[in-house]
C-alpha positions in Angstrom: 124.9 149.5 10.5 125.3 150.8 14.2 122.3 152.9 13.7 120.2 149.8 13.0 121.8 147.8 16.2 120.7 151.0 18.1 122.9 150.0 20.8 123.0 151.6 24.6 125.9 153.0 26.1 127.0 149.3 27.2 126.8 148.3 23.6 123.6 146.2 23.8 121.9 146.4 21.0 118.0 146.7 21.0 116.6 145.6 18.1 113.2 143.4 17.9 114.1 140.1 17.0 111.8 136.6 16.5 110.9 134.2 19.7 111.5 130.7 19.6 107.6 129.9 20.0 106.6 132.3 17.5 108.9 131.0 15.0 108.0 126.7 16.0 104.2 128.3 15.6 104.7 129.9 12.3 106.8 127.0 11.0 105.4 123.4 12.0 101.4 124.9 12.9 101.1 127.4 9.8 103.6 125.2 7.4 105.1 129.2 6.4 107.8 128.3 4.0 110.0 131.7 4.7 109.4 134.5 7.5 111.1 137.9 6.7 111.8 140.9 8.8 113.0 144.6 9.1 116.3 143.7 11.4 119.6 142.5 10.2 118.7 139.7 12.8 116.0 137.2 13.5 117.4 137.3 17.1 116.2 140.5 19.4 119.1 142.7 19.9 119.9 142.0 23.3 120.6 138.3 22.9 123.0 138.8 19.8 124.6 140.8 21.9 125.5 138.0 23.7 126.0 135.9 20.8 122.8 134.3 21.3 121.7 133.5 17.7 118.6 130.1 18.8 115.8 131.7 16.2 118.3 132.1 13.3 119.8 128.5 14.0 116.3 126.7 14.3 114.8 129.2 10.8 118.1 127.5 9.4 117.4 123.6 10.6 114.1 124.1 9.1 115.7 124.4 5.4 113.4 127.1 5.3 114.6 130.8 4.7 114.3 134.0 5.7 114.3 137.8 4.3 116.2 140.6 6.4 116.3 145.0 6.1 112.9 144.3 4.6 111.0 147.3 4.2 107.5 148.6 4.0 106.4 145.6 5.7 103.2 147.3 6.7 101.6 147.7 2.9 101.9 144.0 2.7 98.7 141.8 3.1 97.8 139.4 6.1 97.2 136.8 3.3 97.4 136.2 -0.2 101.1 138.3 -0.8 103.2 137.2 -3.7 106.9 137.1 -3.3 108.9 137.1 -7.1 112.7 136.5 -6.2 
């Protein structure tokens, strides 16, 4: 776990995380029904560090969901992917 926080010598972590506007875009423009991601956040790093957690709280008042430690996220498609739960 602290290797995937990859935190500084301050213990900030620096991760990549989700923006607010990407996640209102992806949400009320593209109608996505999940997002998913390689992080054990959908915040970046340095603002869970601070205990900001705004992207995970709006994802969550969507009643949408989300995927984290995703992998091989780069072998799936733009368009047309098929997620089996």
């Amino acid at each position: 776990m602290a290797a995937m926080r990859n935190e500084d010598a301050e213990g900030v972590a620096h991760h990549p995380g989700w923006t607010l506007s990407a996640l209102k875009y992806l949400f009320k423009e593209r109608n996505v029904t999940a997002i998913g991601h390689k992080p054990t956040d959908t915040d970046p790093g340095i603002n869970t560090t601070r205990g900001i957690y705004a992207c995970e709280a709006y994802v969550l008042a969507q009643n949408k969901y989300q995927i984290e430690l995703l992998t091989n996220l780069d072998k799936v498609p733009e368009y047309g992917a098929l997620v089996v739960t």
